[in-house]
KETOR-959402 format. One record per residue: residue number from 0; x, y, z of N, C-alpha, C, CB in turn; residue in three letters. Coordinates in steps of 0.1 Angstrom, whole numbers. Glycine has a CB too. Layout:
BEGIN
NUM/X/Y/Z/X/Y/Z/X/Y/Z/X/Y/Z/ALA;
...
# end
This chain:
BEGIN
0/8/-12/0/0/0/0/9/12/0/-10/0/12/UNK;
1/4/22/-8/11/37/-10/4/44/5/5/47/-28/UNK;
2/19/54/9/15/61/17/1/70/15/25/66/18/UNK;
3/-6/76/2/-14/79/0/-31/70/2/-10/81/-10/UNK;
4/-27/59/-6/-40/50/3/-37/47/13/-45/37/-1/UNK;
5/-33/44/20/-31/45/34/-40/59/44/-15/45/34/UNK;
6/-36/71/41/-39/81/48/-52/81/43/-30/93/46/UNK;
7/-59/76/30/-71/79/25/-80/66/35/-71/78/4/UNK;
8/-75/58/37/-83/47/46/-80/46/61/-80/33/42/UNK;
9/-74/58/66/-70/59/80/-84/65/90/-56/71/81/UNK;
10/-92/67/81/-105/71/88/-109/55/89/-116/83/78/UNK;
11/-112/52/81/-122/40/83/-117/27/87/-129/36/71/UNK;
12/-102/24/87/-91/19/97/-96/24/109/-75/26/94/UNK;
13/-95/37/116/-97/37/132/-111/39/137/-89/49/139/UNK;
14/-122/31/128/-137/29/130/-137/17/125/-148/38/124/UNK;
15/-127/9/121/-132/-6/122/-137/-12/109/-143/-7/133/UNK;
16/-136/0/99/-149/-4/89/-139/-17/79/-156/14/78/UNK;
17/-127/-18/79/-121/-24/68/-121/-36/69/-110/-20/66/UNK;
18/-127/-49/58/-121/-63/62/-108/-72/66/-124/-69/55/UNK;
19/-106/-80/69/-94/-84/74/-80/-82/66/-97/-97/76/UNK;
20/-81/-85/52/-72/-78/48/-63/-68/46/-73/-79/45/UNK;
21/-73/-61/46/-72/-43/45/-64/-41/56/-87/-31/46/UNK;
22/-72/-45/69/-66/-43/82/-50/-47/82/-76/-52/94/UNK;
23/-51/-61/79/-34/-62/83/-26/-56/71/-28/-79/87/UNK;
24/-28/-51/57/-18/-42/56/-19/-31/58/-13/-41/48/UNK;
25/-30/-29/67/-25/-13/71/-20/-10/78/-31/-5/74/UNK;
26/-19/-20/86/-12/-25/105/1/-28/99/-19/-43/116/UNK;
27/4/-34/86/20/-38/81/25/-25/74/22/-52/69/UNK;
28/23/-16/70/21/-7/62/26/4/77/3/-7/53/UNK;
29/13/6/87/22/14/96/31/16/106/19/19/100/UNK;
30/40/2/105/45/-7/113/57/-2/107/41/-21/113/UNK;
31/59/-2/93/73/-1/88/77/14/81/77/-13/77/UNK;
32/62/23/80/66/37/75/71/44/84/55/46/70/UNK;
33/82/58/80/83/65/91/71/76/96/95/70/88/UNK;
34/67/74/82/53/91/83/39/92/86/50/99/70/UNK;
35/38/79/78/21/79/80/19/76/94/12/66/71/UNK;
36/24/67/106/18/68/122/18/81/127/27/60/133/UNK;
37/24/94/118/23/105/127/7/108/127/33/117/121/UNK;
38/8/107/116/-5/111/105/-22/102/116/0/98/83/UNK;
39/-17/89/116/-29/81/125/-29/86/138/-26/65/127/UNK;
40/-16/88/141/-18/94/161/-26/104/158/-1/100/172/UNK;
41/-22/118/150/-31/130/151/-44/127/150/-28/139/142/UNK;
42/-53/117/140/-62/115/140/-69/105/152/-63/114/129/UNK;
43/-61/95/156/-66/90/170/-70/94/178/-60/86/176/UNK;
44/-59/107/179/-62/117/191/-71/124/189/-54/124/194/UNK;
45/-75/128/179/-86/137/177/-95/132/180/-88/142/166/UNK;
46/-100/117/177/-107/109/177/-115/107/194/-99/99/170/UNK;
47/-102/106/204/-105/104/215/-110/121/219/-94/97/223/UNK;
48/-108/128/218/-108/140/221/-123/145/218/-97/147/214/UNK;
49/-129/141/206/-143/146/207/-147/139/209/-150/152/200/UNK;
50/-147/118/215/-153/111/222/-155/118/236/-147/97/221/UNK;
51/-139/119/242/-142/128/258/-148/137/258/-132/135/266/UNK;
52/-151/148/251/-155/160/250/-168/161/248/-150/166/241/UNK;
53/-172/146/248/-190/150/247/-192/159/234/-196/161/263/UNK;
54/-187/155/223/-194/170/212/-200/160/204/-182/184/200/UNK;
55/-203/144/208/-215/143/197/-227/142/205/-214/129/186/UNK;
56/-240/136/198/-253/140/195/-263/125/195/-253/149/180/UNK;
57/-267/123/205/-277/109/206/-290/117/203/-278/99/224/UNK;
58/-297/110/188/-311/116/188/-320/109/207/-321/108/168/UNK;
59/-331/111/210/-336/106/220/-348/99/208/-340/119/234/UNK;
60/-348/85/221/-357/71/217/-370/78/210/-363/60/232/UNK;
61/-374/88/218/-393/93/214/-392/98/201/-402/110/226/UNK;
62/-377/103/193/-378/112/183/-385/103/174/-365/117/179/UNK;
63/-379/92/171/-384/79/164/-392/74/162/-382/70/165/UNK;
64/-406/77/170/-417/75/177/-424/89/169/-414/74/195/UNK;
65/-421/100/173/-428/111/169/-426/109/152/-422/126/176/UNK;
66/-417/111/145/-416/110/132/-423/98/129/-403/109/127/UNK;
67/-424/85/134/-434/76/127/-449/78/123/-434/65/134/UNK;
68/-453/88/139/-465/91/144/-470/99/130/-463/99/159/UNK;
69/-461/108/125/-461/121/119/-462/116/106/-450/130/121/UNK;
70/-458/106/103/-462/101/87/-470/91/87/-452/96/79/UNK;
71/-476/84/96/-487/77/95/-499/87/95/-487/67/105/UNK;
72/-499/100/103/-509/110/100/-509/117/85/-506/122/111/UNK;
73/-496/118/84/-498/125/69/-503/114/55/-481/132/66/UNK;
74/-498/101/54/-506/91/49/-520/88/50/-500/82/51/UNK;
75/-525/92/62/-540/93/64/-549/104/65/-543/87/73/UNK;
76/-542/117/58/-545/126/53/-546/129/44/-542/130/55/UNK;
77/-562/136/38/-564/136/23/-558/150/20/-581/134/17/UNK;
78/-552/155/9/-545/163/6/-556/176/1/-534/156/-3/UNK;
79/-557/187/6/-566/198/3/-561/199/-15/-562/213/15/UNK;
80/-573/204/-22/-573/208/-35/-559/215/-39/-585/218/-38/UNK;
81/-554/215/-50/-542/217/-53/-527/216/-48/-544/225/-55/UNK;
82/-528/212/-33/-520/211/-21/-512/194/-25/-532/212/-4/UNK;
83/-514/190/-34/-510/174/-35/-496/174/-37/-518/164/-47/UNK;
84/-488/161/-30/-472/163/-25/-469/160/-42/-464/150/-9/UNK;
85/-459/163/-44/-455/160/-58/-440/151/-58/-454/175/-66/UNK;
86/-436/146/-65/-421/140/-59/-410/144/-63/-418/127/-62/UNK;
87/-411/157/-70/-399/166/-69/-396/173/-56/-401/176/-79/UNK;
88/-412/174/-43/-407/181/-33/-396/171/-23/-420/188/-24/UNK;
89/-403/159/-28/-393/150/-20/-374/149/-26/-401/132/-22/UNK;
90/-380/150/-38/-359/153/-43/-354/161/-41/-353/154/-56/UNK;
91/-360/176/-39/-353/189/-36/-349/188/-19/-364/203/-40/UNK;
92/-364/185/-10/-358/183/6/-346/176/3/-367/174/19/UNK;
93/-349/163/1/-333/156/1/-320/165/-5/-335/142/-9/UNK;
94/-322/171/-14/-307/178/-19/-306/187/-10/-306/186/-33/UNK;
95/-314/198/-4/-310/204/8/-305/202/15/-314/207/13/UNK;
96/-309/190/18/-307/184/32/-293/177/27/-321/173/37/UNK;
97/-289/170/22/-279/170/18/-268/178/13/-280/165/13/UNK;
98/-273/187/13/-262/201/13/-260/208/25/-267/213/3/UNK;
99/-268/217/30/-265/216/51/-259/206/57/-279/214/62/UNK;
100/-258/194/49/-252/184/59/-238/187/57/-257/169/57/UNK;
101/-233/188/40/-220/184/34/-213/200/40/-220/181/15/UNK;
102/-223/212/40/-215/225/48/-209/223/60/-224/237/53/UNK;
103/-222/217/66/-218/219/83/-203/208/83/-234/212/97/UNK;
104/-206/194/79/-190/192/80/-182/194/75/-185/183/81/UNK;
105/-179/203/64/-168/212/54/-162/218/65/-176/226/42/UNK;
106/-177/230/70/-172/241/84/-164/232/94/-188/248/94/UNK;
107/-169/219/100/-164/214/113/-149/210/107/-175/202/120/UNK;
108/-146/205/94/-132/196/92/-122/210/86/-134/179/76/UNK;
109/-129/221/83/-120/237/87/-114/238/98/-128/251/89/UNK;
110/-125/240/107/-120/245/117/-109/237/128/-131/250/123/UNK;
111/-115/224/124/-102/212/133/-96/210/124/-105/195/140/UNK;
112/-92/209/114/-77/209/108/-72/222/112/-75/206/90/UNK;
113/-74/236/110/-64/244/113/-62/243/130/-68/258/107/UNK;
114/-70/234/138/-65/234/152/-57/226/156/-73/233/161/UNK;
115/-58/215/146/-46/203/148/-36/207/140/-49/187/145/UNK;
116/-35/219/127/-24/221/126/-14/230/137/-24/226/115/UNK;
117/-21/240/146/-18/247/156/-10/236/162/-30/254/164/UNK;
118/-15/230/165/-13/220/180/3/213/172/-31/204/185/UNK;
119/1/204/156/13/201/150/26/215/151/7/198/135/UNK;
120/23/225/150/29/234/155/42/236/165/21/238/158/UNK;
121/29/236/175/36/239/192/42/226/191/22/241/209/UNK;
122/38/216/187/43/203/193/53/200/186/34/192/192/UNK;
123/57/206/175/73/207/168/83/213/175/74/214/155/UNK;
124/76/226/172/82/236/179/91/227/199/65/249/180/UNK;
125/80/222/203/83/217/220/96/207/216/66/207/228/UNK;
126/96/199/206/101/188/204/117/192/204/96/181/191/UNK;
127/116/202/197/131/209/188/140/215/201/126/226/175/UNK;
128/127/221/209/135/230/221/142/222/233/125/240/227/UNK;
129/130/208/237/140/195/245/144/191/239/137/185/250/UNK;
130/150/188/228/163/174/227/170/185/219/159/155/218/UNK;
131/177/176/208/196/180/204/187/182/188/214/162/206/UNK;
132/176/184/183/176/187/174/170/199/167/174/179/172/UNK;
133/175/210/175/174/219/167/174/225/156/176/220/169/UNK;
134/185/223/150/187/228/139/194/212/131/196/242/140/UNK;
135/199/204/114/207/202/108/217/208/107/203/200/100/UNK;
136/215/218/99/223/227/95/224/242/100/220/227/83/UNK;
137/234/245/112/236/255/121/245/260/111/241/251/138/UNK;
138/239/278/108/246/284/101/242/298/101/246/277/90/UNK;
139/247/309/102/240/323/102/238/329/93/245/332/109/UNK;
140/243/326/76/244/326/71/236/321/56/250/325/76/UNK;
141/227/331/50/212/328/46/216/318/29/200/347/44/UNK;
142/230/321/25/235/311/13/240/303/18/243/314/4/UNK;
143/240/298/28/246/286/34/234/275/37/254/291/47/UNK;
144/224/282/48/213/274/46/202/269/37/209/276/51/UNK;
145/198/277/22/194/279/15/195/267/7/197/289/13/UNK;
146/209/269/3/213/253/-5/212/243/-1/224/250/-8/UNK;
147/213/240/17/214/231/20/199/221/19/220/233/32/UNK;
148/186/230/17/176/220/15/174/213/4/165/223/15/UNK;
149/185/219/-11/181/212/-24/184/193/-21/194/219/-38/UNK;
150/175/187/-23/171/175/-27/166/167/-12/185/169/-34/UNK;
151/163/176/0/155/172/12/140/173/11/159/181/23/UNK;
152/138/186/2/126/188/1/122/188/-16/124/202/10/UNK;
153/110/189/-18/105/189/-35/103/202/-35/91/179/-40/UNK;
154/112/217/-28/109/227/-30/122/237/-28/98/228/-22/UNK;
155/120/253/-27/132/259/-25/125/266/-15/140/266/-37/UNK;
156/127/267/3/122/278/5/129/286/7/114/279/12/UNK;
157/121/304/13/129/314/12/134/313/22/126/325/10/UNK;
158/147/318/24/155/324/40/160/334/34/168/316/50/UNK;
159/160/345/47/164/353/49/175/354/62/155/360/49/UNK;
160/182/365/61/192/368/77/188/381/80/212/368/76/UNK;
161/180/380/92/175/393/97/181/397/111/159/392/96/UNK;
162/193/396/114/204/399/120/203/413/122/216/395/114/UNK;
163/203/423/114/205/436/114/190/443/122/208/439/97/UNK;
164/181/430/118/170/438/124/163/434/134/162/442/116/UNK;
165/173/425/145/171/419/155/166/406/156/166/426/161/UNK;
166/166/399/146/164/387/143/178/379/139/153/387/132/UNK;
167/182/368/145/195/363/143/189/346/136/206/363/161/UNK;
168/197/346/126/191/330/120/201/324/126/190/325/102/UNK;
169/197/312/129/204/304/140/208/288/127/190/300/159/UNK;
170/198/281/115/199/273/112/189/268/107/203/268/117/UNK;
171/189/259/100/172/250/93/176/234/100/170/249/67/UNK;
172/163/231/96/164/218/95/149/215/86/165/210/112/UNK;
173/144/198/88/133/196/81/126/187/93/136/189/65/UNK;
174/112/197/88/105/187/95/95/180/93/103/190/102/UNK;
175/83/173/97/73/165/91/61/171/99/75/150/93/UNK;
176/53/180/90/41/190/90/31/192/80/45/201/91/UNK;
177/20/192/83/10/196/77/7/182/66/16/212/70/UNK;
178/11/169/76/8/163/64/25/162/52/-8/174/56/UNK;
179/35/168/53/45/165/45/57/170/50/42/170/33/UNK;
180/67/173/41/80/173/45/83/190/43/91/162/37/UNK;
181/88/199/56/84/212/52/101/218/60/66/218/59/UNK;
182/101/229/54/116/235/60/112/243/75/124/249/47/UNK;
183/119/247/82/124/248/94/134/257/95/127/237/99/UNK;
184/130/270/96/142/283/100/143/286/115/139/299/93/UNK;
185/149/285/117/154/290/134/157/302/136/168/284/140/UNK;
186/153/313/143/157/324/143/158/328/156/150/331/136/UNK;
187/166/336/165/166/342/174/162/351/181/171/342/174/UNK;
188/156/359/187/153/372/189/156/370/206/138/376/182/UNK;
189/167/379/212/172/379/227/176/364/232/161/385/237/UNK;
190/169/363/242/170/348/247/158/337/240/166/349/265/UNK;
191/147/345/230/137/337/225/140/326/213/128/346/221/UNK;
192/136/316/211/139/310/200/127/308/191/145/298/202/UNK;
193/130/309/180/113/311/168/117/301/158/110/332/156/UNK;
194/106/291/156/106/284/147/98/288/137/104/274/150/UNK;
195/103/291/125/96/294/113/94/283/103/101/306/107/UNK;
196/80/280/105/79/268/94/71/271/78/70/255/102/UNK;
197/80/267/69/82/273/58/75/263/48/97/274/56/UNK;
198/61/262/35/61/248/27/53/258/13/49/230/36/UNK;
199/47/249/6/45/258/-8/26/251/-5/57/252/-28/UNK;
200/16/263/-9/3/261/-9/0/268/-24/-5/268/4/UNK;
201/-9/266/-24/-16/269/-39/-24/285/-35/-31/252/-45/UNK;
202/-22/290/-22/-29/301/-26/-20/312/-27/-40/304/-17/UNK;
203/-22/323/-30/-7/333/-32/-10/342/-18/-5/347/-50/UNK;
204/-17/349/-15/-22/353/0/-34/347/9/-26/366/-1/UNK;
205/-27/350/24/-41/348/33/-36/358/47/-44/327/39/UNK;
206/-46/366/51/-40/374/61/-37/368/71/-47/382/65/UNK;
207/-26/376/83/-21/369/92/-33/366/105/-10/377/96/UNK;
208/-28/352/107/-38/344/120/-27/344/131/-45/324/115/UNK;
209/-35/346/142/-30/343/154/-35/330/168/-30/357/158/UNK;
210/-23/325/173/-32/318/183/-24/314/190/-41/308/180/UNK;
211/-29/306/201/-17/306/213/-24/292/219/-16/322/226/UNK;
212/-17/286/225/-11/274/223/-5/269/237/-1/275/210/UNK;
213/-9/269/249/0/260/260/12/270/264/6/242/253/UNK;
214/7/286/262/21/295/265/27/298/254/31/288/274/UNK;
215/25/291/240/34/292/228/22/302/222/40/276/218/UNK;
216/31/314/212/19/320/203/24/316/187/18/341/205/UNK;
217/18/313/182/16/309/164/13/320/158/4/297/159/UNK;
218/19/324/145/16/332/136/16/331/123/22/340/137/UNK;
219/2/330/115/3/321/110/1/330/91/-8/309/117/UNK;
220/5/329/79/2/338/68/6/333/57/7/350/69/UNK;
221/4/336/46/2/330/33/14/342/25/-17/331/27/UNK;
222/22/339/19/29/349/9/35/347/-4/37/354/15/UNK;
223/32/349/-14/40/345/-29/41/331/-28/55/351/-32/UNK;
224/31/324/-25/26/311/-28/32/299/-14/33/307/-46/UNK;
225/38/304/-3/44/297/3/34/305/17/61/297/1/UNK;
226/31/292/28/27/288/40/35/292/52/25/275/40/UNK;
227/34/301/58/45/306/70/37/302/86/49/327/69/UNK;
228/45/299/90/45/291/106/55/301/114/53/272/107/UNK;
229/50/307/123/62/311/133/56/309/149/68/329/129/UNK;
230/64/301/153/59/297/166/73/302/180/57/277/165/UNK;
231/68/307/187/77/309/204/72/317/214/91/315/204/UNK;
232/75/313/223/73/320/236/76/341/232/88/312/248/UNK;
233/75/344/219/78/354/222/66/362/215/93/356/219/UNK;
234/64/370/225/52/377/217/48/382/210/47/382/217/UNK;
235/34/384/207/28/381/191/33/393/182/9/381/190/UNK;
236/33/404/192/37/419/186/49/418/175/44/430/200/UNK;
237/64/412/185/76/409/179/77/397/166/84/404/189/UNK;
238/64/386/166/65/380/157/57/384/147/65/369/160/UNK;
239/48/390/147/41/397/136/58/410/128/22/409/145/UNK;
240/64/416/135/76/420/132/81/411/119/85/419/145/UNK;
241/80/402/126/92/390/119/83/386/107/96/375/131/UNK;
242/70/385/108/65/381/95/65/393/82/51/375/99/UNK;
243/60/402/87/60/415/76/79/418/71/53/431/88/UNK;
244/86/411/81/100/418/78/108/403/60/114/416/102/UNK;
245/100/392/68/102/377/58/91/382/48/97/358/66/UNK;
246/84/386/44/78/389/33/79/402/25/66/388/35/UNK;
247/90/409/28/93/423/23/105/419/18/93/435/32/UNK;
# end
């Protein structure tokens, strides 16, 4: 199985829906990838998270009862002169109704993917700052790190050295976000450390988003076709700084 089918059956993998086969290569499949278990934990977790959270919805037993009630009345109801049901009204409710349905979860799988990308975020960001991996490539030096992503990533991103304007680049590395393999600038500002995470989207702008995160603030913006991440303890004021200063 391709990492692609795989992520496309990771829903119905962690509801059980797949027959026995399916199951064990998906179990062999995320046993030996390095990427796709990131990919299942986030959605596990999510998974338990709006089980604890109480955010679904038991219709109640009577509802079932009243709707039966309600169309056995209306079947034993003669229909007033011109008033007769026709069976286009029954195909249009249904398309409505099938459209409110396909919004409301459009809206709901919006708004939790950009919160589990937040959370992918902070949780990079947390990773980098306990252990030894900060940076690959420790370099202050914005032609130095620049080159070093050709053939890590399927992209070029931008760096800059904003040293002069109180931003010190410290190094890149790569990391595994958003669903793929994305660059990683380190920057400094005093004692603060800023991870700026760097990947290519299809839109060319999106205004800057903010959010905060377990003490971490995220800043988040769209520019000349590339996705900007900047995450740290340092506040939003100084990193909005930093984003207007990387896109100029």
């Amino acid at each position: 199985m391709t990492c692609d089918s795989v992520r496309e059956m990771l829903g119905a993998y962690l509801d059980g829906e797949l027959d026995a086969n399916a199951q064990f290569q998906m179990r062999t499949h995320l046993a030996e990838c390095p990427d796709c278990p990131v990919v299942y934990r986030r959605l596990s977790s999510l998974k338990d998270r709006i089980r604890e959270g109480d955010l679904h919805y038991s219709a109640p037993p009577e509802l079932a009862s009243r709707i039966r009630t309600s169309l056995r009345k209306a079947r034993n109801t003669e229909p007033a002169a011109g008033t007769a049901f026709q069976p286009w009204m029954a195909i249009a409710a249904s398309v409505l109704v099938a459209v409110l349905l396909g919004l409301g979860v459009y809206l709901l799988r919006r708004g939790t993917n950009s919160e589990l990308l937040v959370q992918e975020i902070v949780s990079s960001h947390v990773r980098a700052m306990i252990g030894t991996h900060l940076v690959d490539m420790p370099s202050s030096d914005q032609h130095t790190v620049k080159p070093w992503f050709d053939g890590k990533l399927d992209y070029s991103p931008p760096v800059k050295d904003l040293k002069d304007q109180g931003f010190a680049l410290v190094g890149g590395r790569v990391e595994y976000l958003n669903n793929r393999r994305v660059a990683a600038l380190v920057y400094r500002r005093r004692k603060h450390v800023i991870n700026v995470f760097v990947w290519p989207t299809t839109r060319s702008t999106q205004p800057t988003k903010v959010d905060t995160l377990n003490g971490y603030n995220v800043v988040r913006w769209v520019a000349a076709g590339m996705a900007y991440s900047a995450v740290s303890d340092l506040n939003t004021k100084e990193l909005r700084e930093l984003a207007e200063l990387l896109i100029t």
